[in-house]
Every structure is written in structure tokens, then in C-alpha cells.
SEKOLDO-652055 format. One record per residue (C-alpha): x, y, z; residue in one letter. Coordinates in steps of 0.5 Angstrom, whole numbers, plus 500, padded with zeros to 3 digits. Layout:
<atoms>
XYZA;...
</atoms>
This chain:
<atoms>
517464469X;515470469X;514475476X;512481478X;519482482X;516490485X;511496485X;513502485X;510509488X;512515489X;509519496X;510526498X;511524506X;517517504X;518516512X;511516514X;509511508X;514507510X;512507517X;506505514X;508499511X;512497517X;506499523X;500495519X;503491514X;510487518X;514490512X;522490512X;525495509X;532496506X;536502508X;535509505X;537510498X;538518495X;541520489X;544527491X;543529483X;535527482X;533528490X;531522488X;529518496X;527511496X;526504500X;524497498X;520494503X;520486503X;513482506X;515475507X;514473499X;517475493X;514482489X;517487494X;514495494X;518500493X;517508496X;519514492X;520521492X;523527490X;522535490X;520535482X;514531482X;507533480X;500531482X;496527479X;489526483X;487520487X;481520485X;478512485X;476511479X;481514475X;486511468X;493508472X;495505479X;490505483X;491498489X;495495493X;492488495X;494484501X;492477503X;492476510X;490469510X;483468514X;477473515X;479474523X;485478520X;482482515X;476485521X;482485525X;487490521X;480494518X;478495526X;486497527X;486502522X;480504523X;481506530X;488509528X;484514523X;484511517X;478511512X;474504510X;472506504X;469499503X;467493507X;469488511X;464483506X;464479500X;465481493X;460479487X;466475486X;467472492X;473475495X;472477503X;476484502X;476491505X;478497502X;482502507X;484509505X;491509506X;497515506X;496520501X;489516498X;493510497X;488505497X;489498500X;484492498X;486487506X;483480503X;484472503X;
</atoms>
């Protein structure tokens, strides 16, 4: 069998990402990793399940853009369970600044998902 075991991102703020992740989303992260060499700086964080995310950062990275329709990573989906958890989390970031760049609603597809604006233009899918 094969699993994603992490996904990767690399941010420009590591703290206020992995604060984030903690804040909304119930994560649980490792301790800090630095490599004195690279400046490479990281946290795993675990959310109850198997695929773990992993926050990077380092002083040589470039800028890619975050446009939304772009080649390359482009979401993070959570499954909180029930629609009442989606609303809830969508008004809670909302209230805290973040940006709903869609929903709360049902796709054509089926899914009842918003699509949040996160730190750095990250987006993040809340779904069931």
C-alpha cells in the first residue's frame, strides 16, 4: 500500500505559519529542526491522521507567485467532518482577517467546501 506520509511547504514567516496550523487546525508539532549549514528551519505537524505537513524555510529561497491558477501546489484540503464545522471555521477565520475566497457551498461536484486565503496566499479548502 502506498501513502502520502507529508507535504511539504516552504514560508517566509515559519513561526506565524506553524502558529496557524496549531491556532485553527489542532496541529501538533515536532520541535524546531535548523541545519547551521543550509539555514534550512523546519516543523512536522501531525492532525490526528496519517500525512503529516512539514513547514520550511531558509534565507536563499525565491518567489514563485501565488497566483490561484498556476502549474504547482496550489491547496491544502481539510475534512472537518460536518458542514456545522466547515461554517464554524470559515466565520472564525474570517472574523480573525483571513480572506474566503469561496463559499461556504456545494461544489458541482458534490463537496460542501470553502476555500480560505491563508498566510503567504496559501489556500486552504475546509470541507466534509
Amino acid at each position: 500500500m502506498i501513502k502520502i506520509d507529508h507535504i511539504a511547504i516552504y514560508v517566509r514567516d515559519l513561526e506565524g505559519t506553524k502558529n496557524f496550523f496549531e491556532t485553527y487546525f489542532s496541529g501538533k508539532s515536532n520541535e524546531l529542526y535548523y541545519n547551521p549549514k543550509t539555514g534550512l528551519r523546519t516543523y512536522i505537524l501531525s492532525f490526528g491522521g496519517q500525512t503529516r505537513l512539514e513547514l520550511m524555510t531558509r534565507p536563499d529561497m525565491i518567489d514563485i507567485g501565488t497566483a490561484a491558477v498556476r502549474n504547482g501546489f496550489i491547496h491544502l484540503s481539510f475534512n472537518l467532518g460536518s458542514k456545522q464545522n466547515v461554517d464554524s471555521l470559515t466565520r472564525r477565520l474570517t472574523e480573525d482577517g483571513f480572506s474566503v475566497c469561496s463559499g461556504p457551498r456545494i461544489t458541482g461536484d458534490g463537496y460542501y467546501e470553502s476555500c480560505i486565503e491563508g498566510p503567504e496566499g496559501n489556500l486552504f479548502e475546509l470541507t466534509i
